[in-house]
Structures are given as C-alpha cells and as structure tokens.
C-alpha positions, 0 to 999 in steps of 0.5 A: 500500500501506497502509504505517502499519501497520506501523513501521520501527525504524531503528537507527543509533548515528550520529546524522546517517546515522540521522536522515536515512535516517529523513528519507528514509523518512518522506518516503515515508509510512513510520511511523519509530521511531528507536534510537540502541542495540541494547539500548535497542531490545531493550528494547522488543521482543516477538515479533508486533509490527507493526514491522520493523527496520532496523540497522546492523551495526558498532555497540557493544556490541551490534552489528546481527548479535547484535541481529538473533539475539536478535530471531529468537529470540523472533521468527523470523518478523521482516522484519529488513534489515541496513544494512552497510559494504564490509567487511561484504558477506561477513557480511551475505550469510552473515546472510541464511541466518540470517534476514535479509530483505536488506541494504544496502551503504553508500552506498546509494541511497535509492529501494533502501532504500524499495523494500525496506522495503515488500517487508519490511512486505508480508512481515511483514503476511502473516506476522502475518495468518497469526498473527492466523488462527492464534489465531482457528481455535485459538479457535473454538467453537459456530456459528464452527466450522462457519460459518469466517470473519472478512469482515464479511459472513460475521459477518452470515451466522452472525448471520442463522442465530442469529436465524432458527434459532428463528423456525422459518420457511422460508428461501432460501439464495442463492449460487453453487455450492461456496458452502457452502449445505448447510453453512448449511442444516445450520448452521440446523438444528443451531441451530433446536428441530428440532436433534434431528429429521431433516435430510434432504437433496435435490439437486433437479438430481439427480433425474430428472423421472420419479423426482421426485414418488416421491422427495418423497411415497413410494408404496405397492407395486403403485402403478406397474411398478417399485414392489415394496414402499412406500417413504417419500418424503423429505417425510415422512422429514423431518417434525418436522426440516428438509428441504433442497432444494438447487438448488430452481429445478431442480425441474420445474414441476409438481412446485412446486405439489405442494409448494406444497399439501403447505407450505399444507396441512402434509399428503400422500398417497404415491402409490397411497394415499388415506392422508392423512399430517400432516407438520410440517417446515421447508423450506430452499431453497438457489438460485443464482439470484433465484427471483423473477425466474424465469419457470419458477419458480413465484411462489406457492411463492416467496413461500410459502419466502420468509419469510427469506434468507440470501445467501452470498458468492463466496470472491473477494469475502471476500479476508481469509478466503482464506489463513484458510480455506485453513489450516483445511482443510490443518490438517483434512486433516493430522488426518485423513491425516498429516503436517505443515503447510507454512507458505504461502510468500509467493507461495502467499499471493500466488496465493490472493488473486489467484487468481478461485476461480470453484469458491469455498470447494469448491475451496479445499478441494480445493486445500488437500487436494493442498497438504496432502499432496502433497510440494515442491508450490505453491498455483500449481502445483495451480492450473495443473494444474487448469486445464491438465485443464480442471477448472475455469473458465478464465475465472479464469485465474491472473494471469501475475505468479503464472505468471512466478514459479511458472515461476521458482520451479519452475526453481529447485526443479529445479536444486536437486534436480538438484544435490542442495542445491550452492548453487555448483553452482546458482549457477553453473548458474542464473547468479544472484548468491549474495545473488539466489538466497539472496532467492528462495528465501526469497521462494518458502519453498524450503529447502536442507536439503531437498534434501541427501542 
C-alpha cells in the first residue's frame, strides 16, 4: 500500500517517546509530521486533509481527548488513534464511541502501532475518495452527466463522442453487455446536428428472423397474411436522426446486405411497394464482439459502419469509478423513491472493488437500487443473494475475505437486534472484548442507536 499519501501527525509533548515512535514509523515508509502541542497542531488543521493523527492523551493544556473533539468537529470523518497510559484504558475505550479509530496502551509494541496506522490511512483514503466523488457528481454538467466517470479511459470515451458527434459518420460501439452502449449511442446523438431528429432504437437479438426485414423497411397492407394496414419500418422512422442497432452481429445474414444497399444507396422500398423512399440517417452499431473477425458477419457492411469506434470498458477494469458510480445511482434512486443515503461502510467499499461485476455498470445499478432502499442491508449481502438465485455469473464469485466478514458482520447485526442495542448483553453473548466489538462495528458502519427501542 501506497502509504505517502497520506501523513501521520504524531503528537507527543515528550520529546524522546515522540521522536522515536516517529523513528519507528518512518522506518516503515510512513510520511511523519511531528507536534510537540495540541494547539500548535490545531493550528494547522482543516477538515479533508490527507493526514491522520496520532496523540497522546495526558498532555497540557490541551490534552489528546479535547484535541481529538475539536478535530471531529470540523472533521468527523478523521482516522484519529489515541496513544494512552494504564490509567487511561477506561477513557480511551469510552473515546472510541466518540470517534476514535483505536488506541494504544503504553508500552506498546511497535509492529501494533504500524499495523494500525495503515488500517487508519486505508480508512481515511476511502473516506476522502468518497469526498473527492462527492464534489465531482455535485459538479457535473453537459456530456459528464450522462457519460459518469473519472478512469482515464472513460475521459477518452466522452472525448471520442465530442469529436465524432459532428463528423456525422457511422460508428461501432464495442463492449460487453450492461456496458452502457445505448447510453453512448444516445450520448452521440444528443451531441451530433441530428440532436433534434429521431433516435430510434433496435435490439437486433430481439427480433425474430421472420419479423426482421418488416421491422427495418415497413410494408404496405395486403403485402403478406398478417399485414392489415402499412406500417413504417424503423429505417425510415429514423431518417434525418440516428438509428441504433444494438447487438448488430445478431442480425441474420441476409438481412446485412439489405442494409448494406439501403447505407450505399441512402434509399428503400417497404415491402409490397415499388415506392422508392430517400432516407438520410446515421447508423450506430453497438457489438460485443470484433465484427471483423466474424465469419457470419458480413465484411462489406463492416467496413461500410466502420468509419469510427468507440470501445467501452468492463466496470472491473475502471476500479476508481466503482464506489463513484455506485453513489450516483443510490443518490438517483433516493430522488426518485425516498429516503436517505447510507454512507458505504468500509467493507461495502471493500466488496465493490473486489467484487468481478461480470453484469458491469447494469448491475451496479441494480445493486445500488436494493442498497438504496432496502433497510440494515450490505453491498455483500445483495451480492450473495444474487448469486445464491443464480442471477448472475458465478464465475465472479465474491472473494471469501468479503464472505468471512459479511458472515461476521451479519452475526453481529443479529445479536444486536436480538438484544435490542445491550452492548453487555452482546458482549457477553458474542464473547468479544468491549474495545473488539466497539472496532467492528465501526469497521462494518453498524450503529447502536439503531437498534434501541
């Protein structure tokens, strides 16, 4: 783990323990500012900084429990550990329940302090990940808004829309399905001089053969037994707009040369009509897979739509845009149905970026919807519900650490509920220390105050 990102602020007022656990920590690759004064270091302090900050308590005159107050105040989200005494066990415990990431008690071992400021500045970098995704969906606007991303190749998706927008070419759209290749056929039309034209739509794996050329060109009445009165085919409906044609390698084989005419000759005949009918449309292609090398797809028609690509990623390959995108659509189903966004615990943020999500950004969204609005839920757990009905591809199967402490988290939230919020009784029950459960239920963002009567 990349741990100079993040700071460590090291407050101790004595100045041999505070320069060799200082020592200790750089020798471990950690970036350490030092504070011989709790007001010195409050000083320097804002919220959203990348640092978190390790203090003593017994420290004067201000001590480490009032510093960490004020911290908390202007940051709630901050990784603060607490450094204390013998003596002060009992008062860092109750800090915890205040906001404190952990405590060590003196003397503590070196290899300890470690292990938990790199837990503290995994937390804190995922919290302000969280807070950098905030900002950016507060200030999206134009082509951002609908294509959502920040993963370098995204970037080069919405600039390959711009720039192919006003070219007024056909284009293929590459990627694997729940990809978004209808959102950016949508995206290039909205953007193009035909914005204010049709946008058709056809699911070329939804028709059937026997329907298909009638679904492109129309017919005339009478033109065959079940043709009572004309209708338009989509070809012609989308003249002087946009026609998609998604999963276009389905499109039987002879149809492809119909359409390879119609694209050459920017003309058609409905079936049953001698009417020749100019038409001027764009065609975009979406396809899962290379048209080139498809020994049922027509290479002429390839090279006739292949003026321009736009290939789109799988969500397991845009790793940073995954919690983004996940808040977008848990904010948009909250706008649209109710209630109140909960905050991903750290391992809900885990799950998303271990989980494969072979049903990309689609079923994101659909995870995002039953987290949004299902009550005392995890990312985890509607994932193994998925997969338990066999509704997605169990060969992306959710990684047994995120199993183990979904198992975990799901025994805690039960006892809990069973004894109505009694940390004792859950204490003595799960036979955990007070300072284990106090950790874990922060670790899986599960509250006391929910469960009381």
């Amino acid at each position: 783990m990349d741990t100079q990102a993040i700071e460590i602020w090291l407050l101790d007022d004595d100045d041999i323990v505070r320069s060799t656990t200082a020592q200790w920590l750089r020798l471990s690759d950690f970036e350490v500012r030092e504070f011989q004064d709790a007001r010195t270091l409050l000083s320097q302090f804002h919220a959203d900084l990348p640092c978190i900050i390790v203090s003593d308590i017994r420290m004067t005159p201000m001590d480490g429990l009032t510093l960490m107050a004020e911290c908390l105040l202007q940051d709630p989200n901050l990784s603060f550990i607490l450094i204390t005494g013998h003596g002060d066990v009992d008062t860092a415990v109750s800090a915890l329940r205040d906001g404190a990431f952990d405590f060590l008690e003196k003397p503590f071992d070196p290899n300890r302090l470690i292990q938990t400021a790199r837990k503290a500045i995994q937390t804190r970098k995922a919290q302000l990940q969280l807070a950098t995704q905030r900002q950016y969906l507060g200030d999206l606007h134009g082509l951002e808004e609908t294509i959502i991303g920040q993963d370098e190749q995204m970037v080069r998706v919405r600039q390959q829309i711009q720039t192919f927008a006003n070219i007024d070419t056909h284009v293929i759209v590459y990627g694997k399905t729940g990809c978004g290749k209808e959102l950016v056929a949508k995206a290039l039309h909205d953007a193009s001089p035909r914005k204010d034209k049709p946008f058709i739509a056809i699911n070329c794996a939804a028709i059937p053969s026997d329907l298909f050329e009638s679904e492109l060109f129309g017919h005339e009445a009478g033109a065959f037994t079940s043709a009572h009165k004309q209708r338009v085919g989509k070809l012609e409906l989308a003249s002087e707009g946009t026609l998609f044609l998604d999963e276009i390698e389905s499109m039987p084989f002879s149809m492809q040369i119909k359409l390879l005419r119609v694209l050459q000759e920017n003309q058609l005949e409905r079936i049953g009509s001698n009417q020749t009918i100019h038409i001027n449309l764009r065609v975009v292609a979406a396809a899962k897979q290379d048209l080139q090398n498809m020994a049922d797809f027509r290479q002429d028609l390839f090279f006739r739509l292949n003026v321009s690509q736009i290939h789109l990623p799988e969500l397991r390959h845009r790793g940073s845009d995954i919690p983004l995108l996940f808040e977008h659509f848990c904010r948009h189903a909250i706008e649209e149905r109710g209630g109140e966004f909960k905050p991903l615990s750290p391992i809900d943020l885990e799950t998303l970026t271990l989980y494969g999500w072979p049903g990309n950004v689609r079923e994101l969204r659909n995870v995002a919807l039953r987290y949004a609005l299902e009550a005392n839920t995890s990312v985890a757990k509607i994932l193994a519900g998925y997969q338990a009905q066999e509704q997605i591809n169990t060969q992306s199967p959710l990684p047994l650490s995120v199993k183990v402490q979904e198992y975990e988290r799901s025994l805690i939230d039960a006892c809990l509920r069973q004894q109505k919020g009694n940390i004792q009784h859950v204490l003595e029950e799960l036979q955990l220390p007070r300072r284990t459960l106090n950790q874990k239920m922060q670790k899986y963002g599960l509250n006391r105050g929910d469960y009381l009567d």
